[in-house]
N, C-alpha and C positions, 0 to 999 in steps of 0.2 A: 364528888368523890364519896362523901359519905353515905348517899343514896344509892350508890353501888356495893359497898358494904352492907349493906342491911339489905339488899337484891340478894346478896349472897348469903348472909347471916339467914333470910329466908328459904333461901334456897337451901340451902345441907339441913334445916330443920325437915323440911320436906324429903329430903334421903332416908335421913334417921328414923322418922316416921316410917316412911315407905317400905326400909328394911324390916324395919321392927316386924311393920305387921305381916310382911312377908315370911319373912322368917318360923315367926311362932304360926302363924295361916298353913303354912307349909306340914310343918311342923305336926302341929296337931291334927291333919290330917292323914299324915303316913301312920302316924299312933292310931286317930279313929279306922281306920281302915283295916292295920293288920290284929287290933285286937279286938275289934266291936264283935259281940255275941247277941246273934247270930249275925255269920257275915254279912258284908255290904253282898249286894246281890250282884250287883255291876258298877264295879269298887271303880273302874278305867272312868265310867259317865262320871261319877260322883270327883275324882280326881282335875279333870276339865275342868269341870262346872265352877268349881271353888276354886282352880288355877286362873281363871278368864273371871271369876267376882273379885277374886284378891286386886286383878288389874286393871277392876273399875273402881273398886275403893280407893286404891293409887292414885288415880286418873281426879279422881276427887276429894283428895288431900290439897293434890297440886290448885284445883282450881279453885279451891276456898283460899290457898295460899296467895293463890294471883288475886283473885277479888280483894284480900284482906290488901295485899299491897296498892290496890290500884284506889280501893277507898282512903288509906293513906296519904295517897297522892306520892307516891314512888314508880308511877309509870300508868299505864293505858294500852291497851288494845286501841290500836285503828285498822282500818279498810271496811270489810262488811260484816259491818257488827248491829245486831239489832239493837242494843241499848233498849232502856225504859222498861217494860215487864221481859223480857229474853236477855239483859244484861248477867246475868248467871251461866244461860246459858251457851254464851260466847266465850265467857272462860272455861268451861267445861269442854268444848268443843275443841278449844285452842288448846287445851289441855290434853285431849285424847290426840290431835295430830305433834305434838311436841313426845308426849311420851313414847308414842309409838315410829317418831322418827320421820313422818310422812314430809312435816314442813310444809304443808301447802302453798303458804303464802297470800290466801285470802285476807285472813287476818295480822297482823303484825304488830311485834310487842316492842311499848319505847318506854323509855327510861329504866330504871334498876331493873323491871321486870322481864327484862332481856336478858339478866343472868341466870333467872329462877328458870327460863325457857332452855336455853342450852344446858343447865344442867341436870332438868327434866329428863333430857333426851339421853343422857349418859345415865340419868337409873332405869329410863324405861328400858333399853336395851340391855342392859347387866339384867335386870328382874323377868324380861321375857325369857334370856338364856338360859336365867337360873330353874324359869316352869320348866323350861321345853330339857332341860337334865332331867329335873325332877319327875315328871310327866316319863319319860324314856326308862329309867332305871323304876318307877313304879309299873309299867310295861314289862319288862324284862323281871321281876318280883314275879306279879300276877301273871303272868303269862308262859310262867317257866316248865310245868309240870303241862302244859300244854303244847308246847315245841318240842318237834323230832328230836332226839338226841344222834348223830351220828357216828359209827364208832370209825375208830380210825381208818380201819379196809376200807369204809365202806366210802371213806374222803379221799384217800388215794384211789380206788376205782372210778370215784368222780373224776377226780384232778387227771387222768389216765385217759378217759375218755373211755371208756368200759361201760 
């Protein structure tokens, strides 16, 4: 019981992290963008870019978080895991398919670090939501004085069939 508390005592460390750096990531890049002199050139690429690193830094928060637990000895990865020089790289991998919700099921996580996995998967999906807003209303920013404006005639003669 106690090694599922501390499955989970690691796991919401790993949220709090996640957000954080999401958050201020976010953050400082809607700043760098609308005020950097002279502007970004193609503020939309530069916006991705840092949305999709924000959620590989994530992606490896969590799997330093699973390594740390599983050196502990509060759980393990089994199935097809390299272990030995690649043992990092199997919690990164399990890591990128937990956050983004895939589940593959190649690998599979036991003991406490089964709590850190399911709740992986509830920030990976809140923080992709939260880019793919963010990503959308910096679209509709940048992109505004470039879209038709239509005046109302001219949405009723659409709507009309005119």
């Amino acid at each position: 019981m106690t090694d599922m508390i501390i499955g989970l005592m690691a796991a919401f460390t790993g949220v709090g992290i996640s957000i954080y750096v999401h958050f201020f990531g976010l953050r400082t890049l809607a700043w760098w963008v609308q005020h950097r002199q002279p502007p970004v050139r193609k503020p939309l690429l530069l916006v991705m870019f840092v949305a999709f690193s924000l959620h590989v830094v994530e992606v490896l928060i969590f799997s330093f978080i699973f390594a740390l637990c599983e050196l502990g000895g509060f759980g393990e990865l089994q199935g097809a895991v390299y272990g030995g020089t690649g043992w990092f790289i199997d919690h990164f991998y399990f890591s990128i398919a937990s956050y983004t919700t895939l589940g593959l099921g190649d690998i599979v996580p036991h003991g406490a670090i089964r709590m850190i996995a399911g709740v992986e998967a509830l920030v990976g999906l809140v923080l992709v939501a939260w880019s793919a807003s963010f990503t959308y209303l910096m679209m509709e920013r940048l992109w505004a004085d470039r879209m038709p404006v239509m005046t109302e005639t001219e949405v009723e003669r659409e709507r009309d069939g005119e």
